[in-house]
N, C-alpha and C positions, 0 to 999 in steps of 0.2 A: 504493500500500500504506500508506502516510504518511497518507493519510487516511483509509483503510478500519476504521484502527484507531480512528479519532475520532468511528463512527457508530453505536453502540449494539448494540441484542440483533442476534442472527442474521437474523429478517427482513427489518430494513433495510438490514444490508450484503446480503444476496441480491438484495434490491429494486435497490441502488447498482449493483451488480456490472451488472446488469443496464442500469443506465442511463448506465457509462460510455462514456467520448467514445473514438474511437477515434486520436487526433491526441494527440500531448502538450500543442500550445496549445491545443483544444477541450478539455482534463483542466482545465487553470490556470484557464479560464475556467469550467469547472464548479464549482471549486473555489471562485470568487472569489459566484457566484451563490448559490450555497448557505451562501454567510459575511453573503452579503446578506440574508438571512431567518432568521438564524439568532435565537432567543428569546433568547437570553443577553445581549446585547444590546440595556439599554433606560437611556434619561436617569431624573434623579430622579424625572420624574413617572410610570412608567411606560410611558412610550412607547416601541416599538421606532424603534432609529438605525440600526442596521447598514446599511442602504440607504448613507445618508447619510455613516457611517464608512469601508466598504470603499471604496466609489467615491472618498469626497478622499486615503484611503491611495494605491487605486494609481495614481491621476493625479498624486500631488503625489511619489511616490518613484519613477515612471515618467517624469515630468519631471526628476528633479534627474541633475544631472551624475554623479556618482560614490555616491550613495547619500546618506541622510539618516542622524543619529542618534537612539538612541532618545528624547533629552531633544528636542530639535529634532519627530520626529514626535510630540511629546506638543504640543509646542507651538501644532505648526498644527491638530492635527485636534481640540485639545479642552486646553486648555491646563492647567484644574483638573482634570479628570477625576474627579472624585468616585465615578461608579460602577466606574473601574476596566477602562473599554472600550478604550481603548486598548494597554492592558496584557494585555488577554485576546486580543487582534487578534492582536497581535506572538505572543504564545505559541503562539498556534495556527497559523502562518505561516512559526514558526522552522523549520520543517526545509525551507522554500523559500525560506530568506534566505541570503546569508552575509553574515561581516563581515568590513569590511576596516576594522583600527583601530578606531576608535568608530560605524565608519561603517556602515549594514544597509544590503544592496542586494539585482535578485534575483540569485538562485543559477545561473539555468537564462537562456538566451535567449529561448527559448520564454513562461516566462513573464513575461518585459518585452515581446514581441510582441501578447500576448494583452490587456495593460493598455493598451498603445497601440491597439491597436484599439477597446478598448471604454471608455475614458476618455480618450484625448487624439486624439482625432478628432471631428467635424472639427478644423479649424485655430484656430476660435474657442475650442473649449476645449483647444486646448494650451497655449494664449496665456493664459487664464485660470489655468491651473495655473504655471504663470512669473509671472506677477501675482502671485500668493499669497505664492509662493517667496518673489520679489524684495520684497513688502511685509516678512515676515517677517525677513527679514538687513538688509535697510534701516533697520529701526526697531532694532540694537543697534548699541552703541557701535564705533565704530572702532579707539579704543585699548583697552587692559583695565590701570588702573595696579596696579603690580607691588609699586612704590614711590613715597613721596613724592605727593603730588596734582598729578591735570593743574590746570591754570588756563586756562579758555578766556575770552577777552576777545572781546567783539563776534563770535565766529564763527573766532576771530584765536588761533594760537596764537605764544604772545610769551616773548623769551628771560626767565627769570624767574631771581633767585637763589638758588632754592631748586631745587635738585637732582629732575629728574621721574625715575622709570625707568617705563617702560612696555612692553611688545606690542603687536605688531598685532592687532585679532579678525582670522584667518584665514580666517574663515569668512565673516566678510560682504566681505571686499575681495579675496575671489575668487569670489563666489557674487551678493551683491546687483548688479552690472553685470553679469554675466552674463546673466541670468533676468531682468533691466531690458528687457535687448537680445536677447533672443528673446520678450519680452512686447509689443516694438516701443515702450515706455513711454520715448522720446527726453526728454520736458521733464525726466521726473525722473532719466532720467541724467544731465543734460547738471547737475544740482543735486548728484549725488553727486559726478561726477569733480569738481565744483568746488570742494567742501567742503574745508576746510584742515586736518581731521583725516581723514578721510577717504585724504587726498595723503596726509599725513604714514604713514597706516600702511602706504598699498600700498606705498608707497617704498620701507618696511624691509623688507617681504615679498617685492616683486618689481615693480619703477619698470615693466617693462616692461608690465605690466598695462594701465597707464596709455595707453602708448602706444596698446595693441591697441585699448581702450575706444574711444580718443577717435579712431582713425580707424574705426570702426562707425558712430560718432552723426556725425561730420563727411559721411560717405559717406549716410547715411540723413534729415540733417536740414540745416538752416542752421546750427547750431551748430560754434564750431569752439575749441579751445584756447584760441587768445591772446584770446577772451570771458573763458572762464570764467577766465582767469589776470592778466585785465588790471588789478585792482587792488593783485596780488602784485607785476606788473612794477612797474608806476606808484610806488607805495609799499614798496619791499620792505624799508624799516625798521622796516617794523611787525610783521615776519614773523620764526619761530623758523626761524634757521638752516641746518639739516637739510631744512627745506621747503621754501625755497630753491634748495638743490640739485639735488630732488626734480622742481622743475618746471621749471628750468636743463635737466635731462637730456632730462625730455619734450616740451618745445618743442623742442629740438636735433632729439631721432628724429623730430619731425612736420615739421620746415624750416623753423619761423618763426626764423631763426638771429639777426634784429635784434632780438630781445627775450631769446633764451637768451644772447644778446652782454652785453646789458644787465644780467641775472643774475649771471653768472660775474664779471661786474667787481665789483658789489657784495659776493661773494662773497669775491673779492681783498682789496679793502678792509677786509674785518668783523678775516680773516686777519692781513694789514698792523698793523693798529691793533690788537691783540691780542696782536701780537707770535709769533704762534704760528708758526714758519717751517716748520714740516712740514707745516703745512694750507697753508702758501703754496705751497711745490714740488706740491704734490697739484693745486691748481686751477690754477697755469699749467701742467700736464702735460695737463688736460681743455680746457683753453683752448685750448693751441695744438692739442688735435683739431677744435676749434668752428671754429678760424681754417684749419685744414688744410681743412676742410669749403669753406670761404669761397673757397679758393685764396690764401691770404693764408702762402703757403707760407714766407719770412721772416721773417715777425714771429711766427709758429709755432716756427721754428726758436728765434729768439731765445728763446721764454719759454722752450722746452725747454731750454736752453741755461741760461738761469738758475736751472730747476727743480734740475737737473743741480749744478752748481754748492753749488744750499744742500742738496743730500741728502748731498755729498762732505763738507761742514763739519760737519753733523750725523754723520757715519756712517751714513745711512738708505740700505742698501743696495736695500729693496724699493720707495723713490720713483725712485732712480736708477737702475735699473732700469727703470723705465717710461720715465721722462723720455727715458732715450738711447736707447730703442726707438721713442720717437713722435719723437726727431728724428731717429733712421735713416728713417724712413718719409718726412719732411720734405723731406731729402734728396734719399732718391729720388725726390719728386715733381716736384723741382728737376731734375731728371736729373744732381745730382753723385754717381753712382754710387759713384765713389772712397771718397771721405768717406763714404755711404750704408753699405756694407760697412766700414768702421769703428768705424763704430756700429754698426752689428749685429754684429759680433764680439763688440766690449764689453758690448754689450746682454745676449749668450748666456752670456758666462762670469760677469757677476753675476748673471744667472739660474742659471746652476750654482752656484755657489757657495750660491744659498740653498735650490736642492733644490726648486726651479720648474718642473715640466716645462711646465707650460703655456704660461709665457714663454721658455724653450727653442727650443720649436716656433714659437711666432710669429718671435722672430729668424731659426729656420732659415728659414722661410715668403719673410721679408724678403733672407736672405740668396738665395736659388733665384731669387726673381724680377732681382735685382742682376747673378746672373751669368749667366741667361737675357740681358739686357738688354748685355752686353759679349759673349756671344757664347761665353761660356764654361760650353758646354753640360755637360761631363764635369763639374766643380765642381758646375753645378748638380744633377746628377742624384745626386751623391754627398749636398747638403744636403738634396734632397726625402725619399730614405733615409733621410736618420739622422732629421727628424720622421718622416716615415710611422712609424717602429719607434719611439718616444716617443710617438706617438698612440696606437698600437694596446699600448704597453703598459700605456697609465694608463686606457685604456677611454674615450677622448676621441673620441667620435664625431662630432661637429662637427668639432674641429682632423683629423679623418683626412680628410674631406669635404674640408675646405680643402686637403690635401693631393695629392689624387685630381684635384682641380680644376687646383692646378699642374700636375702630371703630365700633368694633358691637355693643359697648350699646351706643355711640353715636349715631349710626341711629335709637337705640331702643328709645331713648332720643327724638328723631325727627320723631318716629311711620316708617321708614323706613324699614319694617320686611325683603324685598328681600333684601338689604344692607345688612343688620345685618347676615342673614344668609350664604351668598357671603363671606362675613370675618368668618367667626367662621368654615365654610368647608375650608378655606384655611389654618387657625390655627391649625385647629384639626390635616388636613392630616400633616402637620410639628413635631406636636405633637408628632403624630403617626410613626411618621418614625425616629423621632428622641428617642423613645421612653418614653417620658418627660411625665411620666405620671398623676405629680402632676398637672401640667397644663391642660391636657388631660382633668381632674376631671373638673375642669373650665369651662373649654369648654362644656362637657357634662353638665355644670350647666344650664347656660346660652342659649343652646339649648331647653334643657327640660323646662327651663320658656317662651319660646318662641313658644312651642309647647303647652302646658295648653293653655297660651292665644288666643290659636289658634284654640283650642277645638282638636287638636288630642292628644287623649289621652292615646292611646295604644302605639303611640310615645315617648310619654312622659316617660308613666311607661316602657318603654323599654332602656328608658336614666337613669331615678334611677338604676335602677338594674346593668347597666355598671358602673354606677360611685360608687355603694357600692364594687363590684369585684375591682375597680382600686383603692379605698380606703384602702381594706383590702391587695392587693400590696404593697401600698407605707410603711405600718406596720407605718403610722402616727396617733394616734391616735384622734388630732386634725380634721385631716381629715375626719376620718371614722366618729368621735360622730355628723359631723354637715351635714356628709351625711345621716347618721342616721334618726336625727333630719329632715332634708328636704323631707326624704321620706313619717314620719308619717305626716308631717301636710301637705303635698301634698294628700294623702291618707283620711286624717282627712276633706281637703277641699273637695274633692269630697264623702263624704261620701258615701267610698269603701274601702274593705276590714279589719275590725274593730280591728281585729287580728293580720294580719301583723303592720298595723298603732301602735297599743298598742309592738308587738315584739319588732318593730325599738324605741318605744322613751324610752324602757326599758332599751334595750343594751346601746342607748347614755347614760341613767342616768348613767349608769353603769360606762362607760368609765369614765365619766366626773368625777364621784365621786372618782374610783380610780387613776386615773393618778391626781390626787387633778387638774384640771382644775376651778380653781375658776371661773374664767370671761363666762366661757361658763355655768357655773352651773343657774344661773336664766332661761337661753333660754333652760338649759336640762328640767329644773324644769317646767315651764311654757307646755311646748312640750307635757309631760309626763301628766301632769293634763288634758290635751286638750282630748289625746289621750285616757286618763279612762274614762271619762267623754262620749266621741263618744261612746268607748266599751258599755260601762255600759248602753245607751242609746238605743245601738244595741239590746241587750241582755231584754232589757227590751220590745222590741217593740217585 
């Protein structure tokens, strides 16, 4: 009806009436063919564009992620617009768009079905319309200054005396890697994640980006991190700060932990020599996660320990608070439980005290697994409660996931199998939808050992194989060697598959040895012996 009105005398809506489609998408698509021919529609010189207009509209806003805006669709389909075609597109279109923020998308499912069919098909031109995109947000700046001017040196951004304020563009350092990496254009991602402004603004926007990016192009190309970072590690005195930290963090999520090692000292240092002691408790708080990482669980404990220490002399109750929650965790990795639940006590009531639910729950988290681990099942079931009900009232749906996840080896605790699996399908789907796929792995841990025990075993081996695929996602190598590892001696115990089982504790050794994985190297070594030993046995019978 929307467009019965846009078509002149009586004849020609009789005529239209007559020649509509009988399908909502075969309407969209009438709609879109008839904007293709439409006279109104012509360049300076008189030519008609509409062909040429509708078709990069709906491939290039049938490609984007969450919808384009209207300064952005001026940009790419006609940047000057002089006769005003762009302007007239969108008018005529608007009651099949809506908007979300500045953002126009379509309205209808139907009609982003109808644009995908008939401009991003085949494959070659979806890819092309991602090209566009990604040229388009590639070529604006990364920061937008606010205040004060950037100062870029050599590509280099350097601590300077004059006071910068900036933003992130949000729009290109969440969108130009995207549309990089479904353009398949690996050289010129592997140029953006590298760029030093670039880092600098996803960092403030969301460091995790980073992460996500660079295991895409690692997983699709040669290309790996500590390339594109090797000359921040090497020289990182020539680097601002903040940047620093920035790629401290994302080498950490990706495993090169000998170079995020390297970072966070220097980072200590800048700290140290600045005299700044709040930023000093902050970075041996991240430190000893880096070193908890490492199994370097001591010298973990200790910076916590120090961290702790100068947040008490300064009064900073929200560093001491972290600090005595990542040495509760320390702790318990040590198996001093005692002391473990001490620190998580303390950990919980200066989180009360500041009106933290967040870190609330994580103490309770810590504390549940403590008295799981002494055998003090009712305690724990009391601390899973009071987070569950702090989760679900701050609308925390990761920490309730986390929570559910508990719950399920508590009832495993208590031979409870429909419990335990009731929680771990509420986890997963949170997981799943939140994307969170390091957790995810967890989950599918915890499943597949609930499933062996249960004798379904085609279950089971259907769980390893997801959680190796969500391993070689996260591009953590931690993750993968001890998915690895879980598979062959799962394999090894059923004395199945003698081959795969030998594959899998191959590649762990592998990992473990090059990314230097000390702490995991006995359990790689051990795995590895199990698993020649079944082969050799195989091969012998």
């Amino acid at each position: 009806l929307e467009e019965l009105r846009t078509l002149g005398i009586y004849e020609d809506i009789t005529r239209h009436v007559i020649e509509l489609r009988p399908t909502t998408r075969e309407l969209f698509a009438w709609i879109l063919e008839r904007l293709k021919v439409d006279d109104g529609f012509r360049d300076a010189t008189g030519r008609m564009v509409g062909n040429k207009l509708v078709s990069y509209f709906g491939a290039l806003l049938g490609a984007s992620r969450f919808g384009l805006s209207q300064r952005e669709l001026g940009g790419l389909l006609d940047p000057d617009d002089p006769q005003g075609n762009v302007a007239a597109l969108l008018r005529l279109l608007r009651p099949y768009l809506t908007r979300r923020g500045t953002l126009l998308d379509f309205s209808h499912s139907e009609f982003r079905a109808a644009v995908t069919e008939r401009y991003l098909k085949p494959d070659v031109r979806r890819e092309a319309a991602h090209e566009r995109l990604a040229g388009y947000f590639s070529n604006q700046p990364s920061l937008i200054p606010v205040g004060g001017t950037l100062i870029p040196v050599g590509g280099k951004l350097l601590d300077t005396a004059s006071a910068v304020t900036f933003r992130p563009n949000v729009r290109k350092v969440s969108e130009a890697p995207y549309h990089l990496e479904q353009a398949g254009k690996w050289d010129q991602l592997y140029g953006l994640l590298s760029d030093s402004f670039f880092v600098y603004g996803a960092a403030v926007f969301d460091v995790s980006l980073l992460q996500i990016h660079w295991t895409a192009l690692s997983q699709n190309s040669a290309y790996r991190a500590c390339d594109g970072y090797r000359d921040i590690v090497q020289n990182p005195e020539q680097y601002e700060f903040k940047l620093l930290v920035a790629v401290q963090r994302v080498l950490d999520a990706l495993g090169y932990f000998r170079e995020s090692s390297r970072l966070i000292n220097v980072e200590l240092s800048r700290a140290r020599a600045s005299g700044h002691r709040g930023l000093e408790a902050t970075i041996l708080t991240d430190r000893a996660a880096g070193r908890s990482k490492l199994g370097l669980l001591e010298e973990a404990a200790r910076d916590c320990q120090t961290a702790a220490d100068i947040s008490r002399e300064l009064a900073d109750d929200a560093t001491l608070a972290k600090a005595t929650l990542m040495q509760a965790k320390s702790l318990s990795n040590q198996r001093d439980y005692n002391s473990a639940a001490d620190h998580f006590d303390e950990a919980f009531e200066v989180f009360r005290s500041l009106g933290d639910a967040e870190g609330q729950i994580e103490a309770l988290l810590g504390l549940t697994e403590v008295f799981m681990e002494r055998g003090q099942l009712a305690e724990a079931t009391n601390a899973i409660n009071e987070a569950s009900t702090h989760a679900e009232r701050i609308g925390g749906k990761i920490l309730y996931a986390d929570c559910m996840m508990l719950r399920a080896a508590l009832f495993e605790k208590t031979e409870n199998v429909e419990g335990a699996e009731e929680c771990l399908s509420a986890a997963e789907k949170i997981y799943r939808d939140a994307g969170n796929i390091e957790a995810l792995g967890s989950v599918l841990n915890l499943k597949c050992g609930i499933a062996t025990r249960s004798g379904q075993l085609d279950q089971a081996i259907d769980l390893l194989v997801e959680q190796e695929a969500l391993a070689h996602r996260t591009g953590n190598p931690v993750d993968l060697a001890i998915t690895l590892m879980n598979q062959s001696r799962f394999l090894v115990a059923l004395e199945a598959m003698p081959r795969v089982a030998l594959k899998c504790a191959q590649e762990a050794f592998q990992i473990v040895s090059e990314k230097n994985l000390t702490w995991l190297y006995g359990d790689a070594r051990q795995t590895l012996s199990e698993a020649q030993e079944f082969s050799a046995s195989d091969n012998g019978g």
